[in-house]
N, C-alpha and C positions, 0 to 999 in steps of 0.2 A: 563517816560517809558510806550512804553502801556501796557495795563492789560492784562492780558495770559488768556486765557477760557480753561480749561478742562474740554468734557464732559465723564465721566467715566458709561456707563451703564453696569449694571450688572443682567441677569435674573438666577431666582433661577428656578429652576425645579418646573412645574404647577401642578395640581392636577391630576390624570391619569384616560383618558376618557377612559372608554372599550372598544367605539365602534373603528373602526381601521380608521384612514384616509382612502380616496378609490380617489378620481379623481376631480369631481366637485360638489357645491349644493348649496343651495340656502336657506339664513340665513333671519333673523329678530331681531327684538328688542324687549325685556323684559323688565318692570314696575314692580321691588319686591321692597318688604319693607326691609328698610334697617336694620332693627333688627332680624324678625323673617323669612326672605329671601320666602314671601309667593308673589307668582307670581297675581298682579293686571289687567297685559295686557299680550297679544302677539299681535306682529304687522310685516306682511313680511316686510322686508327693501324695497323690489321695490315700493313702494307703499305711503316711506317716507315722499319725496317731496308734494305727493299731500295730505295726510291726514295733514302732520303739519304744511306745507306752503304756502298751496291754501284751508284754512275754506270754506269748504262745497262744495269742487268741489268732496270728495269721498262720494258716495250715497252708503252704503256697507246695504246689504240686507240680509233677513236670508231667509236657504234654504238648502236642502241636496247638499254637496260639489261637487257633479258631477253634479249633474242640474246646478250650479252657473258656473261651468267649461265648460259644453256645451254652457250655454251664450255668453261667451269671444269668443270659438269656432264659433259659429254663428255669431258674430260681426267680425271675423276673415275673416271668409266668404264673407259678405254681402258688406266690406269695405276695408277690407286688399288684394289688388291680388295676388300680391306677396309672401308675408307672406303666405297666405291660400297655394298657391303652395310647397315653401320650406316645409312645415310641411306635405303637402300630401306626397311629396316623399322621405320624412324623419319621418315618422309614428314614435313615441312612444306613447305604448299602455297603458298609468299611469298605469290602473286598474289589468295588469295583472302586474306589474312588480315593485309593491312597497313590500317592504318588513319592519318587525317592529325592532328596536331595542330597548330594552331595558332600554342602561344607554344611558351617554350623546356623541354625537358625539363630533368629534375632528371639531375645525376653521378650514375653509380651504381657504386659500388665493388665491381666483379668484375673489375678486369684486373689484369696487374702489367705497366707500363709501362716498358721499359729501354730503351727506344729513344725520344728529343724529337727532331722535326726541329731542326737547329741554327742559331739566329735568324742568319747568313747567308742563309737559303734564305727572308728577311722583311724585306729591304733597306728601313730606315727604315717596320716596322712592329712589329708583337706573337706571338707565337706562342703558342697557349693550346690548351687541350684544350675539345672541344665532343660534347655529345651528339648522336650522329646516329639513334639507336633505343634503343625500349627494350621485349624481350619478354618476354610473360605467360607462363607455368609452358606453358597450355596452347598457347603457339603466336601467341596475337596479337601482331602488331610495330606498335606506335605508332612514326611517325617525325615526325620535327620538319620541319612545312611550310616555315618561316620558311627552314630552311638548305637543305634538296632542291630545294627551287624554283632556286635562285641559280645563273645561268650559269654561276660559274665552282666547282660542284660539279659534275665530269666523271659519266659516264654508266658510265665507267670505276670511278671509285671507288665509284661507288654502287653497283654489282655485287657491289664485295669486301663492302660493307658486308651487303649480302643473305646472299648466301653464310657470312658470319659469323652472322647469326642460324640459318641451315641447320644450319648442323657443330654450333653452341654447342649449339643444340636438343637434335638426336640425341646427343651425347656427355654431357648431362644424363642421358636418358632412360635411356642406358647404361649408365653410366659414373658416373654422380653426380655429373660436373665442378658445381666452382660457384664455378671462376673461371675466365676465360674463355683462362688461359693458352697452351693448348695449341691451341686452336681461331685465335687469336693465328700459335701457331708453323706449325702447317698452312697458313696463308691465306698467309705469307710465304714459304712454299718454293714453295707453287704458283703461285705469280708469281715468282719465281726466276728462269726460264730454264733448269732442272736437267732433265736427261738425263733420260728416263724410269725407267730402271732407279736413276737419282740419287736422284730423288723420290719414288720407292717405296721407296725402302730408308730413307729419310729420314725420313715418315711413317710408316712403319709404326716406326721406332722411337720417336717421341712418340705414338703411339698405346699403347704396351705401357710406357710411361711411368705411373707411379701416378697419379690421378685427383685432382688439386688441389679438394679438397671448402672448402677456408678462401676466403672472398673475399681477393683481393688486395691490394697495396698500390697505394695509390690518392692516397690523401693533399693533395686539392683543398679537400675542407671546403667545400663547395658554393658555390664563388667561382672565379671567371676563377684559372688559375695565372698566376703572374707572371715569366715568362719574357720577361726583354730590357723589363719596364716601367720607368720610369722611377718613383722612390722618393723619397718625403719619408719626411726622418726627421728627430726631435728628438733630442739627446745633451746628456741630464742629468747635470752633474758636479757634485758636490757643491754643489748649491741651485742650479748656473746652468743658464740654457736656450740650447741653442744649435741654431738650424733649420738644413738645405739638403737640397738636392734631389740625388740621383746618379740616372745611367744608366750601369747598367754598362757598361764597354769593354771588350769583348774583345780589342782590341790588349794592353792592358796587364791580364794577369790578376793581378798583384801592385802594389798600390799602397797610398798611402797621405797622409793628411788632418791636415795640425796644426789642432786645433781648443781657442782657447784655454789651449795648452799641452800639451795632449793629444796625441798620436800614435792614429791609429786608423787600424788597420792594415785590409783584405782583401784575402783573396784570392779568386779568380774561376773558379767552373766553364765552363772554354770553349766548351761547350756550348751553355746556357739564360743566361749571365751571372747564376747565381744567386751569392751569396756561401757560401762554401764554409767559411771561417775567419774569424774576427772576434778581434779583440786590441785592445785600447784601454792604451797606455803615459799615463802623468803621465812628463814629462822631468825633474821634478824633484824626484820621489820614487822609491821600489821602487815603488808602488804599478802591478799589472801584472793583468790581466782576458783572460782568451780565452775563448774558446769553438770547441773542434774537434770537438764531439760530434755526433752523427750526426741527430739534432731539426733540425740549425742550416737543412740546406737542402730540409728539409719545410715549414719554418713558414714559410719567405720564399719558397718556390714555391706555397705553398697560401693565406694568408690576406691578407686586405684590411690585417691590421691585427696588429703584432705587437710583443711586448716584449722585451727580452732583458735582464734585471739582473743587473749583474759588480760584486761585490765585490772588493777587496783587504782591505790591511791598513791602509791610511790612509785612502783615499777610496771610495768608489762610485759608479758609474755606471749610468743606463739608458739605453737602446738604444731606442728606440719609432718603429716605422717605420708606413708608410701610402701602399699603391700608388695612384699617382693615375693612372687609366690608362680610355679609354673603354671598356673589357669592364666595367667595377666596375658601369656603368650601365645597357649595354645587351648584357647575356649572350643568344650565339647560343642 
């Protein structure tokens, strides 16, 4: 008979951001220590690809944030024609129209995120996604005091992140975007290092690219992702309980746990060390459980709290885990 999968997720209610959702903005990723939750990096997310996946194509420079944002501007200009046009006749004025907030903003699901820094680049920390703005239909950018303030938020990065609410703006106003995809692909070629005639021809073909109107896949569920956290789980086999704690290892992306008789197997995205496949064997029955469906490494990078129930034919098991990680308590 074959094996039955049930996947059971269940989100607990997150930590309560003050600041209020509002429309769209423009996130990054944080490096905290996974003990005392003290922030190592910020880094905008547009910017992913080319700082963690193209070594030394980002030359990121120190400089007061609006000198480094006229740069982009002039490079806009000098290279971009199109580009340069849309944002002429779509003017947002950052300077006049950012405003501070205090606590942390709420996630807001408009990006699609294919690029994680990969928790190498977080040596004995966490890597998580954080909001670093969030802009109103008309223009105002609320950003989050708590994280712009912190030294080791470069002047560099905060530029791309400006510039991200510029292009997201006008290609709204345009264009209808209402995920922030492509605004995304533009910010990462223009930090590239690409030849001029490189990056115009480049741009200009995500620009005549159709207009992603669907918000993105996002898949956080208004909680720290949990990327490289360390996990309690309980593994319920037929009435018994059995606790422990894992940290993924990326050395070993294939391993596996006798627990009670059980085999339980994962494997490991080398990545984010999220678990990628789950399989639970009885040694001494058929009785045999996986899970390779595509849910599996949304629910364990996105919630505090998750189930996973695998039936066989003789036994059942659940899966019930629970990131214990200081982002759960104190979200940037």
């Amino acid at each position: 008979m074959k094996t039955f999968l049930f996947l059971i997720i269940s989100i607990l209610a997150g930590t309560a951001f003050a600041a209020p959702r509002v429309n769209n903005g423009g996130g990054g990723w944080a490096c905290r220590n996974k003990d005392s939750g003290q922030v190592v990096w910020i880094k905008a997310a547009d910017l992913t690809k080319v700082e963690f996946y193209s070594p030394g194509k980002l030359a990121e420079k120190d400089g007061d944030v609006w000198g480094l944002l006229r740069e982009q501007h002039d490079l806009i200009d000098r290279t971009l024609p199109s580009l340069a046009k849309i944002l002429k006749d779509n003017p947002l004025d950052i300077s006049k129209k950012l405003r501070a907030a205090p606590d942390a903003l709420s996630y807001i699901p408009d990006a699609e995120l294919r690029y994680k820094p990969p928790v190498t680049s977080c040596p004995g920390g966490v890597v998580s996604f954080v909001q670093l703005a969030d802009a109103t239909l008309d223009g105002e950018i609320i950003y989050s005091k708590r994280v712009w303030d912190l030294p080791v938020f470069s002047n560099y990065q905060k530029a791309a992140i400006l510039l991200h609410e510029e292009i997201y703006f006008a290609l709204r106003k345009v264009f209808g975007d209402g995920s922030s995809y492509r605004t995304r692909q533009i910010i990462g070629l223009m930090y590239s290092g690409l030849s001029d005639f490189e990056l115009n021809r480049q741009v200009e073909e995500v620009l005549n690219d159709k207009a992603r109107v669907q918000k993105g896949i996002f898949g956080f569920a208004n909680g720290p992702a949990l990327f490289n956290v360390q996990v309690t789980c309980t593994l319920n086999i037929n009435d018994g309980e059995y606790t422990y704690s894992w940290t993924p290892d990326l050395d070993v992306p294939k391993f596996y746990m006798v627990i009670h008789g059980f085999k339980f197997f994962v494997d490991i995205n080398p990545v984010d060390g999220s678990p990628k496949r789950l399989q639970i064997k009885e040694m001494t029955s058929k009785f045999s459980a996986i899970s390779e469906i595509t849910e599996t490494v949304p629910m364990f990078n996105s919630m505090k709290r998750a189930q996973l129930l695998l039936r066989g034919e003789t036994s059942k098991a659940r899966l019930s885990c629970e990131s214990n990680s200081q982002l759960d308590f104190d979200p940037l």
